[in-house]
Short mmCIF file of the C-alpha atoms (twelve columns), coordinates in Angstrom:
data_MODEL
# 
_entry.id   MODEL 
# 
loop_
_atom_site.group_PDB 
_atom_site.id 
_atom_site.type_symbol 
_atom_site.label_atom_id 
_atom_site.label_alt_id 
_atom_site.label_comp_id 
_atom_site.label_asym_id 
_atom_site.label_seq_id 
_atom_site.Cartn_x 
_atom_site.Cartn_y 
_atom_site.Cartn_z 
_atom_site.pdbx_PDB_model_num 
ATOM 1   C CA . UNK A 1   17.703  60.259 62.677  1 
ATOM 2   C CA . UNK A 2   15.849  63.305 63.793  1 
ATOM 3   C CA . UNK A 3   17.459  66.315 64.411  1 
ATOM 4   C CA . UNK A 4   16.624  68.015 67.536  1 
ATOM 5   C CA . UNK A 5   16.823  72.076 68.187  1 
ATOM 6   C CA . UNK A 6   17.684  73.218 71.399  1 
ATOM 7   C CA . UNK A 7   16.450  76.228 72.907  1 
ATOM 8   C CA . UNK A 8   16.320  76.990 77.124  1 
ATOM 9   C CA . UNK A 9   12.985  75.799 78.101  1 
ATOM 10  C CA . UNK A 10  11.563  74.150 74.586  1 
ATOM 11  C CA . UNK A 11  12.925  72.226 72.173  1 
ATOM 12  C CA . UNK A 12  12.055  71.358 67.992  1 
ATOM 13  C CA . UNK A 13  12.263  68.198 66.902  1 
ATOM 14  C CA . UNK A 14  13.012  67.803 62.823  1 
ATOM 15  C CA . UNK A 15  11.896  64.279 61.615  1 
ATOM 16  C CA . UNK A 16  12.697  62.529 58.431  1 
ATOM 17  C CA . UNK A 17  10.518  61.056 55.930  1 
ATOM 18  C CA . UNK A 18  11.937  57.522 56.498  1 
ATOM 19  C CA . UNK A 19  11.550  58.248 60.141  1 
ATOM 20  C CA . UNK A 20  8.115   57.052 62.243  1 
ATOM 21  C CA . UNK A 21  7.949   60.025 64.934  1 
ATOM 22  C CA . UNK A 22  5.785   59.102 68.294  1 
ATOM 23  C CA . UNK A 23  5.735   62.208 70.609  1 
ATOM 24  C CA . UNK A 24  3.575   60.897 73.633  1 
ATOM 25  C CA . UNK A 25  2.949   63.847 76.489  1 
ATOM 26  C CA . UNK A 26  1.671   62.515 79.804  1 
ATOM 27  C CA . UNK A 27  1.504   58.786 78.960  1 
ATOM 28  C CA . UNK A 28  -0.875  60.173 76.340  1 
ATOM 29  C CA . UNK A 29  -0.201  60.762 72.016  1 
ATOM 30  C CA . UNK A 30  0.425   64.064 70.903  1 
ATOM 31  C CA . UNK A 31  2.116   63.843 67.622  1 
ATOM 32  C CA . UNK A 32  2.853   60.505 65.632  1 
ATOM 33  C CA . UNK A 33  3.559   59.868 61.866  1 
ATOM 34  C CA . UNK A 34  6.513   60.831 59.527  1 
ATOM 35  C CA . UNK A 35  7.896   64.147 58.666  1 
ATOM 36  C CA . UNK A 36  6.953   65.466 61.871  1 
ATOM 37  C CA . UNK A 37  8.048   68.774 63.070  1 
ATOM 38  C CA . UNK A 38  6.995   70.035 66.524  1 
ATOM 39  C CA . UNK A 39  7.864   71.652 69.631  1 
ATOM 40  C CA . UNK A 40  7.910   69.971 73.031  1 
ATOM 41  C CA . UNK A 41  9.462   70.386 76.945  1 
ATOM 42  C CA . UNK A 42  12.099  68.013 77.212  1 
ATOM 43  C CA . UNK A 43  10.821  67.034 80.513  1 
ATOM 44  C CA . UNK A 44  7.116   66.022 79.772  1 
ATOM 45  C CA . UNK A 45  7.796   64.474 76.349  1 
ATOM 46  C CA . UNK A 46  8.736   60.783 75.443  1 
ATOM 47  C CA . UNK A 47  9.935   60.393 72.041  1 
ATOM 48  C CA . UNK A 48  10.228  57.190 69.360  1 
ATOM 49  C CA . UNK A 49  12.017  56.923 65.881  1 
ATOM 50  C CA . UNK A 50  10.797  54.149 64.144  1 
ATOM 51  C CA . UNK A 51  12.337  53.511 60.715  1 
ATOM 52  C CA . UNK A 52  10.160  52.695 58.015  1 
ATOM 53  C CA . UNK A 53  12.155  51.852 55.033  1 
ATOM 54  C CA . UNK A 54  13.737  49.069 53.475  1 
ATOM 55  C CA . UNK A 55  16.513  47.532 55.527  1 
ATOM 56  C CA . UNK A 56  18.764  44.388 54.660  1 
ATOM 57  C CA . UNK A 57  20.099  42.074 56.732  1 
ATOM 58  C CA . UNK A 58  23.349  39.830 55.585  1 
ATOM 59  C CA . UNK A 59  23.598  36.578 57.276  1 
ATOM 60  C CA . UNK A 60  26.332  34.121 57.119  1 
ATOM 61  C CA . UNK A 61  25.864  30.452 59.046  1 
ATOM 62  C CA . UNK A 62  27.157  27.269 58.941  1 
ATOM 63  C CA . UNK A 63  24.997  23.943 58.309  1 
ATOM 64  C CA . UNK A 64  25.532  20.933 58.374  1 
ATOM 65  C CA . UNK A 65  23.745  17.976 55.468  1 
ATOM 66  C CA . UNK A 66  22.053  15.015 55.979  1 
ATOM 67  C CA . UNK A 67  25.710  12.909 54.758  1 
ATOM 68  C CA . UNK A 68  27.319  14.928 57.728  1 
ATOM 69  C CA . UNK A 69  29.078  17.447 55.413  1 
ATOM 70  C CA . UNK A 70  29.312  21.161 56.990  1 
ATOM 71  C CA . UNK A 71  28.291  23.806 54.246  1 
ATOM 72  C CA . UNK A 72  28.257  27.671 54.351  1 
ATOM 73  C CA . UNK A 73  25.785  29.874 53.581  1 
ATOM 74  C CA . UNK A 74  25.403  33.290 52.251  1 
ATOM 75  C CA . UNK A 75  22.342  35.300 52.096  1 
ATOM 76  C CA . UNK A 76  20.808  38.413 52.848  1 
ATOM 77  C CA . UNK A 77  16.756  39.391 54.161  1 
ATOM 78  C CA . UNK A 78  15.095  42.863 53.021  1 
ATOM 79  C CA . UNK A 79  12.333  43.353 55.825  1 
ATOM 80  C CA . UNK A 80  10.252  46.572 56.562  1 
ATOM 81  C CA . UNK A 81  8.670   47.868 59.547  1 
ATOM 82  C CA . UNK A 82  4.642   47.895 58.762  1 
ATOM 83  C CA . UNK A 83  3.469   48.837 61.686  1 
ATOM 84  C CA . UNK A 84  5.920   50.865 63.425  1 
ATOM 85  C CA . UNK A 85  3.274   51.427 66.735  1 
ATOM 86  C CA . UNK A 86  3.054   47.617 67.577  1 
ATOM 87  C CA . UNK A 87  6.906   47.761 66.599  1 
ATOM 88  C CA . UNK A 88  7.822   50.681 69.268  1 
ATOM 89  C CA . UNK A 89  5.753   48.795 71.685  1 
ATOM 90  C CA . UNK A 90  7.862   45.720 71.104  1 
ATOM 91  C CA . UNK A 91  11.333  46.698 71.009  1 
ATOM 92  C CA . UNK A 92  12.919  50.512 72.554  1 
ATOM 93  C CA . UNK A 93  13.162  52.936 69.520  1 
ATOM 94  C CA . UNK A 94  12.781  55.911 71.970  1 
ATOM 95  C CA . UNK A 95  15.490  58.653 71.121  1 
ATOM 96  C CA . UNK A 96  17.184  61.114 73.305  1 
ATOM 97  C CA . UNK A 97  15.707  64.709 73.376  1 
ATOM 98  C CA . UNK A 98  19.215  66.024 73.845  1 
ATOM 99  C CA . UNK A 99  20.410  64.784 70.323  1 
ATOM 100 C CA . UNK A 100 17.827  62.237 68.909  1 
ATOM 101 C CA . UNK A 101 19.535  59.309 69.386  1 
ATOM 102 C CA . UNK A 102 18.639  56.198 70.357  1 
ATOM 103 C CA . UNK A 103 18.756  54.946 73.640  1 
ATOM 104 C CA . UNK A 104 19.537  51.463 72.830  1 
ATOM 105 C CA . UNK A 105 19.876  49.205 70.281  1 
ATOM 106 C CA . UNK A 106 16.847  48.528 68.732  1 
ATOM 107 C CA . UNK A 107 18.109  47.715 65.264  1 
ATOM 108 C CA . UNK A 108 20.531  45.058 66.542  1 
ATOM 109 C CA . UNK A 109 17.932  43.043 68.408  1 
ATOM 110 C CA . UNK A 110 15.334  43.353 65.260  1 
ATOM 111 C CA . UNK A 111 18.241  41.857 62.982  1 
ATOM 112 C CA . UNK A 112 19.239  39.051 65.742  1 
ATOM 113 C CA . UNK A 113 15.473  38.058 65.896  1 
ATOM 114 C CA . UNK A 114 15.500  37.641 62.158  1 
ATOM 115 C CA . UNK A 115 19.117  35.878 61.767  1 
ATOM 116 C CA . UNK A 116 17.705  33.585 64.204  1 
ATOM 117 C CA . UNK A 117 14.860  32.604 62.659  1 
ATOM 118 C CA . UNK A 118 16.222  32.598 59.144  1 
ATOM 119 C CA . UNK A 119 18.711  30.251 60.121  1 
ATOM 120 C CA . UNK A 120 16.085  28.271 62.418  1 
ATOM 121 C CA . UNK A 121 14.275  27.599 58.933  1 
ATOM 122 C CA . UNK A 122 17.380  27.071 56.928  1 
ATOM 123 C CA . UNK A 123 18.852  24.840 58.723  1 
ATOM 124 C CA . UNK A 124 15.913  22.726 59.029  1 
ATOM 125 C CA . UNK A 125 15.643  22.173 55.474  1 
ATOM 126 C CA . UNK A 126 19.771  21.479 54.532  1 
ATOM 127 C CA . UNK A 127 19.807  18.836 57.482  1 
ATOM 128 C CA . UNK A 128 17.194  17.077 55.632  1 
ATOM 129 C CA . UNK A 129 19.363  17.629 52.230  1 
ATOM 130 C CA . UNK A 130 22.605  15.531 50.838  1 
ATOM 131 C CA . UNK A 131 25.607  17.900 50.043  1 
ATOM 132 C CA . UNK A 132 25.001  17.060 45.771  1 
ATOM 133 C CA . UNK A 133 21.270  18.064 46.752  1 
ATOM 134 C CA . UNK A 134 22.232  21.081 48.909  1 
ATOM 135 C CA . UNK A 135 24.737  22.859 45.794  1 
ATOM 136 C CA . UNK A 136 22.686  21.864 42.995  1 
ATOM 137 C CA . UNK A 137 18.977  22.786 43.921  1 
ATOM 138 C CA . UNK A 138 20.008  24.339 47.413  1 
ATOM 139 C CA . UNK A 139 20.159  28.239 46.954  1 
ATOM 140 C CA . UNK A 140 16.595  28.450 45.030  1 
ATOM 141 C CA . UNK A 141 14.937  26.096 48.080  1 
ATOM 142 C CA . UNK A 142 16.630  27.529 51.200  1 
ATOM 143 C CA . UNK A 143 15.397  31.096 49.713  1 
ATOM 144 C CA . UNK A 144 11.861  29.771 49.528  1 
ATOM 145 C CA . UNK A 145 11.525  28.192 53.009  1 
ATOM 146 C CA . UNK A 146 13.298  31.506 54.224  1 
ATOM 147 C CA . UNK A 147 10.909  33.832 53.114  1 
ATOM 148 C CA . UNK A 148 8.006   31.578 53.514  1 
ATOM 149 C CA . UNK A 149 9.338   30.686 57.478  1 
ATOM 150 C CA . UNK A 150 9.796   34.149 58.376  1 
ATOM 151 C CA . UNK A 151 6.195   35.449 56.970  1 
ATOM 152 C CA . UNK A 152 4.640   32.829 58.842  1 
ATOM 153 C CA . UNK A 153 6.734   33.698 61.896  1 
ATOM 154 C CA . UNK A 154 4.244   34.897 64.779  1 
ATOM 155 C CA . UNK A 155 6.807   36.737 66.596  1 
ATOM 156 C CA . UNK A 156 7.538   38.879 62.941  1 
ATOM 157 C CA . UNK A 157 3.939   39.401 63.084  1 
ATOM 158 C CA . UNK A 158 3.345   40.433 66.257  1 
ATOM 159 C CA . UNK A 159 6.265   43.310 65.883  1 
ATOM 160 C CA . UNK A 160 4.467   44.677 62.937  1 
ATOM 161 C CA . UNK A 161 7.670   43.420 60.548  1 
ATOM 162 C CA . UNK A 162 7.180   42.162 56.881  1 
ATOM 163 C CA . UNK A 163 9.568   40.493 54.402  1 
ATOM 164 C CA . UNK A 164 10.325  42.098 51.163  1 
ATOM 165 C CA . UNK A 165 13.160  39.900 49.730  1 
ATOM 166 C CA . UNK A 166 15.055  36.733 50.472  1 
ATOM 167 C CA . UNK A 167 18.680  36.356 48.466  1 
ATOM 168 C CA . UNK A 168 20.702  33.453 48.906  1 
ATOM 169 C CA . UNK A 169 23.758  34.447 47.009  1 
ATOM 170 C CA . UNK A 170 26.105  30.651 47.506  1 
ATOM 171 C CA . UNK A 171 26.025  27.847 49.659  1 
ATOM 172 C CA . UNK A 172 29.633  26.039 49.650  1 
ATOM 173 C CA . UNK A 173 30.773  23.519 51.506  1 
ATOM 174 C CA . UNK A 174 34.209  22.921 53.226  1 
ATOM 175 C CA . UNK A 175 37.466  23.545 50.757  1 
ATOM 176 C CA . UNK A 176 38.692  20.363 50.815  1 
ATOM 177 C CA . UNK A 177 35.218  19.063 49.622  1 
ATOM 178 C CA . UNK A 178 34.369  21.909 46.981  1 
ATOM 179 C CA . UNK A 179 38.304  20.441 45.799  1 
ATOM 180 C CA . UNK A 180 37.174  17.050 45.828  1 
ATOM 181 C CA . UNK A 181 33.621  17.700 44.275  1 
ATOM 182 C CA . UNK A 182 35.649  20.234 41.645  1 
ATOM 183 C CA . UNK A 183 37.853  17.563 40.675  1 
ATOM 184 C CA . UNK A 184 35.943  15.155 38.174  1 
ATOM 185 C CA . UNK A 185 34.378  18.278 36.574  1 
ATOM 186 C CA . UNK A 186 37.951  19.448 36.449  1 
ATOM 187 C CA . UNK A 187 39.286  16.783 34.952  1 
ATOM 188 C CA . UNK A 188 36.235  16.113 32.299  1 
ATOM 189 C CA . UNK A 189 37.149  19.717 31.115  1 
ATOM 190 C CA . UNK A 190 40.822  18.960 31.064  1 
ATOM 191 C CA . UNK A 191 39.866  16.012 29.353  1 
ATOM 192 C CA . UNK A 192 37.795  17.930 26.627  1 
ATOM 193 C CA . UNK A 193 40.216  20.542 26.519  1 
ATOM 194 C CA . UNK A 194 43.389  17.419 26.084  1 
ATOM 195 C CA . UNK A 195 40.416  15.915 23.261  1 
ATOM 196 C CA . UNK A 196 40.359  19.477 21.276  1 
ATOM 197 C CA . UNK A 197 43.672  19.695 21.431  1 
ATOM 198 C CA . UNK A 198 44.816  16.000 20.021  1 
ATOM 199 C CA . UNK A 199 41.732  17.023 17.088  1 
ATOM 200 C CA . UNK A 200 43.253  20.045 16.342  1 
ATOM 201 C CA . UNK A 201 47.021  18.970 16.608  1 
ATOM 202 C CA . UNK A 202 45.469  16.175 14.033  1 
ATOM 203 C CA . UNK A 203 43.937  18.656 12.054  1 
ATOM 204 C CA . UNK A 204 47.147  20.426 11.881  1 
ATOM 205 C CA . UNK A 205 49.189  17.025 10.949  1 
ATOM 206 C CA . UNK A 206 46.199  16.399 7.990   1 
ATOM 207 C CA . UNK A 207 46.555  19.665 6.328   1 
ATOM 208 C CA . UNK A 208 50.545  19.720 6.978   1 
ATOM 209 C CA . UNK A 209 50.408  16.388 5.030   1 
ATOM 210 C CA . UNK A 210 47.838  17.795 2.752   1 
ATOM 211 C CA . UNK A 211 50.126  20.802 1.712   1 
ATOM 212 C CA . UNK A 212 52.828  18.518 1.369   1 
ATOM 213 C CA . UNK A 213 51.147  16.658 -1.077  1 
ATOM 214 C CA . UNK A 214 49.836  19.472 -3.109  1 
ATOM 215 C CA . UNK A 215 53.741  20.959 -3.082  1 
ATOM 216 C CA . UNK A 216 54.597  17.636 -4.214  1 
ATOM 217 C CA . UNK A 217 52.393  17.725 -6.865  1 
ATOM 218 C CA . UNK A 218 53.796  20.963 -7.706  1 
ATOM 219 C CA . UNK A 219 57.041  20.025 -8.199  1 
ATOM 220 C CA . UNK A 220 56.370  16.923 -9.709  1 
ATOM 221 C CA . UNK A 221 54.378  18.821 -12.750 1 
ATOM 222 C CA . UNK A 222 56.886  21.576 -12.696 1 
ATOM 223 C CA . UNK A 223 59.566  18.852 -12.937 1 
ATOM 224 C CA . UNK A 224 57.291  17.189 -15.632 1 
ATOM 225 C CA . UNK A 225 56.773  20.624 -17.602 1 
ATOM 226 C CA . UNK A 226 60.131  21.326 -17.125 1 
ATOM 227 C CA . UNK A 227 61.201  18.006 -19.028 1 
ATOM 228 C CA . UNK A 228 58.495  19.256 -22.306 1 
ATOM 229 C CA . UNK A 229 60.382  22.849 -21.988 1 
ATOM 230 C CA . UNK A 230 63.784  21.006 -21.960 1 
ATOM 231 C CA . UNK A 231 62.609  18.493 -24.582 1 
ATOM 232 C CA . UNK A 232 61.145  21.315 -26.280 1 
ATOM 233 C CA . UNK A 233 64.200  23.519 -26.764 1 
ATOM 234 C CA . UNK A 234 66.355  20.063 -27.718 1 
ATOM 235 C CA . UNK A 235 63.922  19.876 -30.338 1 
ATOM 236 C CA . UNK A 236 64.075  23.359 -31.374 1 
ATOM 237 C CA . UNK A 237 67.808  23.253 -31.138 1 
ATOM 238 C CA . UNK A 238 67.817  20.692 -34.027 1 
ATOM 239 C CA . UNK A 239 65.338  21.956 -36.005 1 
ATOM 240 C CA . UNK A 240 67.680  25.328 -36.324 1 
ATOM 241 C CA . UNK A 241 70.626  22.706 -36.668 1 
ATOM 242 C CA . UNK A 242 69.256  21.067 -39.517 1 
ATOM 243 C CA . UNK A 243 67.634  24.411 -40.913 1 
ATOM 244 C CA . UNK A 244 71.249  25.719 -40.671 1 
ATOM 245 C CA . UNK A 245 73.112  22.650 -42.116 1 
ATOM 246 C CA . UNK A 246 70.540  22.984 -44.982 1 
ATOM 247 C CA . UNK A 247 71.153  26.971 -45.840 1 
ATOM 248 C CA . UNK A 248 74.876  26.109 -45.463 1 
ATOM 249 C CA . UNK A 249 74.421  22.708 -47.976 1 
ATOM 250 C CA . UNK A 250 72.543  25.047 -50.468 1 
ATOM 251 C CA . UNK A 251 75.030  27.814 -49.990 1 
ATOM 252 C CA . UNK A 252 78.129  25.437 -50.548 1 
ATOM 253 C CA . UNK A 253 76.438  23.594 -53.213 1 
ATOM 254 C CA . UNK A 254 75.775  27.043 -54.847 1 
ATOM 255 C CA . UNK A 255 79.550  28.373 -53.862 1 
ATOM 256 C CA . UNK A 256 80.664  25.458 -55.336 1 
ATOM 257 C CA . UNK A 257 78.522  25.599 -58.921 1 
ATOM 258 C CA . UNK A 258 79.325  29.241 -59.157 1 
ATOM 259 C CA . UNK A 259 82.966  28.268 -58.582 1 
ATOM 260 C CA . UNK A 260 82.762  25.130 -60.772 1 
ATOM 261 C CA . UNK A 261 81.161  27.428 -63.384 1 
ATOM 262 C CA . UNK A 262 83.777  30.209 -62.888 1 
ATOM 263 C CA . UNK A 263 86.913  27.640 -63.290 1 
ATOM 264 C CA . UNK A 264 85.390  26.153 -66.567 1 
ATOM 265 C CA . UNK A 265 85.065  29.897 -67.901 1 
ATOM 266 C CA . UNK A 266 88.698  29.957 -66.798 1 
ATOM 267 C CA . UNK A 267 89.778  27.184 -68.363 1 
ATOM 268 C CA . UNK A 268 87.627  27.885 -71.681 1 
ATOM 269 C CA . UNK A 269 88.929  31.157 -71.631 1 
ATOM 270 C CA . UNK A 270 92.778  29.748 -71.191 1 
ATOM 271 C CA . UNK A 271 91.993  27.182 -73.908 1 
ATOM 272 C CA . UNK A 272 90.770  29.587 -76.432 1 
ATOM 273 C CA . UNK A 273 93.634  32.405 -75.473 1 
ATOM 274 C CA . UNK A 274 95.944  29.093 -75.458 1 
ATOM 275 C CA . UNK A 275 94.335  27.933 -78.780 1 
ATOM 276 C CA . UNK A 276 94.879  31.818 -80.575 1 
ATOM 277 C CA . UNK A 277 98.196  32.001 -79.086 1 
ATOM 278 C CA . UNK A 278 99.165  28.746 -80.422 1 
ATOM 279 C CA . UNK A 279 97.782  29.299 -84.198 1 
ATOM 280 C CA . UNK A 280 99.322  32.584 -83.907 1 
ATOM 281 C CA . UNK A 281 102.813 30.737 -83.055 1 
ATOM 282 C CA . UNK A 282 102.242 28.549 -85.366 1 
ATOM 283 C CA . UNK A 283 101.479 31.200 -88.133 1 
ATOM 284 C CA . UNK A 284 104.818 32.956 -86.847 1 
ATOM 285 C CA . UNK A 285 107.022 29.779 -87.399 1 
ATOM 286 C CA . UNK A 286 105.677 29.050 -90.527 1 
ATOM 287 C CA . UNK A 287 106.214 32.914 -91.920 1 
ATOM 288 C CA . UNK A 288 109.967 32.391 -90.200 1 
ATOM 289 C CA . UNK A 289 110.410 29.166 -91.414 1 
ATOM 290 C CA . UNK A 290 111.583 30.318 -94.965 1 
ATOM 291 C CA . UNK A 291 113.578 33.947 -93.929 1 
ATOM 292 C CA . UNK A 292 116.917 33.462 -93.781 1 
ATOM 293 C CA . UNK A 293 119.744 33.126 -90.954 1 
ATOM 294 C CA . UNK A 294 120.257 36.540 -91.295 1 
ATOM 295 C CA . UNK A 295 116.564 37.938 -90.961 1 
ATOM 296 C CA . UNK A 296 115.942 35.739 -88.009 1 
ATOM 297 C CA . UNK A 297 119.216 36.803 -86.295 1 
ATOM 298 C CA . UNK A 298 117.630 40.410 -87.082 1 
ATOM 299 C CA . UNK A 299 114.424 39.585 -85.547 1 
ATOM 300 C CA . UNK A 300 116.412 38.041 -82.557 1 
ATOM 301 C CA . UNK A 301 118.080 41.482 -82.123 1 
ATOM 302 C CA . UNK A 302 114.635 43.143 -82.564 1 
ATOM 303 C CA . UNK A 303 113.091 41.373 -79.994 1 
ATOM 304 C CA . UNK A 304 116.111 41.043 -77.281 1 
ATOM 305 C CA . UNK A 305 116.536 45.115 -78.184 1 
ATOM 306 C CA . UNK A 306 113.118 45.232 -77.255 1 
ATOM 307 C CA . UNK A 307 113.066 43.149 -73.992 1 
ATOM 308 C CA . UNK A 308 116.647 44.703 -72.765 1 
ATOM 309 C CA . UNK A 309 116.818 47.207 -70.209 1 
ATOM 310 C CA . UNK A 310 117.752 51.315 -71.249 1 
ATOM 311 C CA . UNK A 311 121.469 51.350 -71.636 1 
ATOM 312 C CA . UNK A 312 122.795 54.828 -71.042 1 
ATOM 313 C CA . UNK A 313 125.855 54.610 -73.977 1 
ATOM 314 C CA . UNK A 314 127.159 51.937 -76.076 1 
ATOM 315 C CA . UNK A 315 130.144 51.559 -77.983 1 
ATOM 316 C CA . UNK A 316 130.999 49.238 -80.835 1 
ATOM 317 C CA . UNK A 317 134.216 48.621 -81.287 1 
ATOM 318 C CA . UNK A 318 135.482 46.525 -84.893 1 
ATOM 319 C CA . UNK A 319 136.206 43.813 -82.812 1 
ATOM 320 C CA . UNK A 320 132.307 43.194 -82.038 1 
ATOM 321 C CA . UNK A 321 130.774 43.966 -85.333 1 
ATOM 322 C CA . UNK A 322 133.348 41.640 -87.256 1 
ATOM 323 C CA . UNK A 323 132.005 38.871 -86.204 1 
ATOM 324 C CA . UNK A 324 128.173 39.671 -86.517 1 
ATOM 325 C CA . UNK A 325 128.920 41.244 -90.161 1 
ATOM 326 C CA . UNK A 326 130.147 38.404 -91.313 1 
ATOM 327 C CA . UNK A 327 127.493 36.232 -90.072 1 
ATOM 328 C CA . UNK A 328 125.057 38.902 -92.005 1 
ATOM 329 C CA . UNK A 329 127.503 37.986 -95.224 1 
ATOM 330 C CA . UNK A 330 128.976 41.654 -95.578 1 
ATOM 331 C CA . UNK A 331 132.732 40.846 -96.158 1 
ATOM 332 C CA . UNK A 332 135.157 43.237 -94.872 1 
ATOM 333 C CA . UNK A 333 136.796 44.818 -96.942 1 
ATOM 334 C CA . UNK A 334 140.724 45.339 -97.169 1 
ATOM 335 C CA . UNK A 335 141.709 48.700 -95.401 1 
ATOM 336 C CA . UNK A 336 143.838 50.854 -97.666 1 
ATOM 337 C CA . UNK A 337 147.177 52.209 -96.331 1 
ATOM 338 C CA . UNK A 338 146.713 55.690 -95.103 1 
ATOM 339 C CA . UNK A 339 142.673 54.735 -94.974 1 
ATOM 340 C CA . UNK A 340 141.347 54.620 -91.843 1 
ATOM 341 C CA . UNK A 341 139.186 51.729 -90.680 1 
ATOM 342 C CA . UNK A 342 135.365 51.212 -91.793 1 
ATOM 343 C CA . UNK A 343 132.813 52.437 -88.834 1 
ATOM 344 C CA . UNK A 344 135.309 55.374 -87.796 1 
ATOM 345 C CA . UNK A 345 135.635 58.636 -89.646 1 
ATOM 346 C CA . UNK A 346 138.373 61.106 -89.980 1 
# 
């Protein structure tokens, strides 16, 4: 929008570079073009504002297929004023000189002509459509008759508008159809999605079983290694046994020879000590066999003297040496009167 100084008896107008500026003074041009800036009198100057850049228009409509089925559609139309003269002779893009603005709606009738003829074209070509047609090759065709309708359009040309761009962005139809049309796709992909899952719940089941058959396998050689270990040590076990029973046969037979030897030294040794002590008795007896009573009653004393115990004091009264004297043959002899007996002196 241009932006308008005001001063009491002139007034500056500031355009933009976007902005077509027609200044006409007297029915007659004095300025025109973009980027203007100029004085004028308020009351001998009509101005226009043209804009020349890109604008877009969004258009939403309703159609209706060839099987009777009402779809929506969505698009949008770039256009751009090329000849903004023939265009401010067509529709009112004067401005105010009080503020620059427009003194209608110029902008709102260029749009309507174009949503009416971009719709004119669009429908033309979905009536003659099915609905399967219409979604599936719909948004690349109704673009293509869109742009090429409106650049054939003679009332577009004749305003000095072209067309820079033509967007369809969807074209759906009602929402219990796009629910019914959704629905075998739908259930195809639940269907894939129920397949993947029964493969891989399978796939799951097959290597379950597959570990359980390798831990099987496990155990069964562990088992199977543990009945060699246990076999193993049983044999192992018995080898010591019999390896022990054998030391302990060799040590008992060798006890048993040492002790056998050891007894029959004994006994040798007895015998011999037996045999000496018996030709030694038997020397004895013969020596004593031709002493008399009285030297082996002697020799009797002798040795029961020597195997009796220490007597402290002994005395021998006539009464006990009678009796042995006369078995030694020593006769007593008579005991003179006024004598006193043998054995005691005076």
């Amino acid at each position: 929008m241009a932006d308008i100084t005001r001063l009491p008896a002139v007034r500056h107008l500031r355009g933009t570079p976007t902005g077509w500026i027609q200044h006409l003074r007297r029915g007659r041009i004095a300025h025109s073009g973009t980027g203007l800036s100029f004085w004028f009198t308020p009351l001998s100057a009509v101005l226009s504002e043209v804009p020349v850049d890109d604008r877009q228009v969004p258009l939403v409509f309703h159609g209706r297929t060839a099987d009777f089925q009402d779809v929506v559609v969505q698009a949008s139309v770039t256009y751009r004023v090329d000849d903004p003269a023939v265009a401010s002779t067509r529709f009112d893009f004067s401005i105010s000189s009080e503020n620059g603005r427009w003194r209608g709606t110029p902008l709102e009738n260029l749009t309507s002509m174009l949503t009416e003829a971009a719709q004119e074209k669009a429908l033309a070509l979905i009536a003659a459509m099915s609905l399967a047609e219409t979604l599936t090759n719909g948004l690349l065709a109704v673009a293509e008759r869109i742009a090429s309708g409106l650049a054939a359009d003679p009332r577009l040309l004749q305003t000095g508008i072209s067309i820079v761009d033509v967007h369809v962005a969807s074209i759906r139809p009602e929402p219990e159809v796009e629910r019914a049309l959704q629905t075998p796709t739908r259930e195809g992909i639940q269907q894939e999605a129920d397949r993947a899952t029964f493969e891989r719940r399978a796939l799951a089941v097959e290597r379950e079983r597959a570990i359980g058959e390798n831990e099987l396998q496990t155990q069964i050689e562990l088992a199977r290694r543990e009945e060699q270990l246990v076999a193993q040590h049983g044999t192992n076990a018995r080898r010591q046994a019999e390896e022990a029973a054998a030391a302990s046969h060799i040590q008992t037979e060798s006890e048993a020879e040492r002790e056998q030897r050891l007894a029959e030294a004994r006994a040798m040794s007895i015998r011999v000590r037996g045999e000496a002590e018996g030709a030694a008795e038997t020397a004895r007896v013969e020596a004593y066999r031709d002493a008399s009573e009285a030297v082996l009653l002697g020799l009797a004393l002798r040795e029961l003297a020597a195997n009796l115990p220490k007597i402290g004091t002994l005395v021998l009264t006539p009464d006990l040496l009678t009796p042995l004297l006369t078995r030694f043959g020593v006769a007593q002899e008579p005991v003179a009167k006024g004598q006193p007996p043998a054995g005691k002196k005076s």
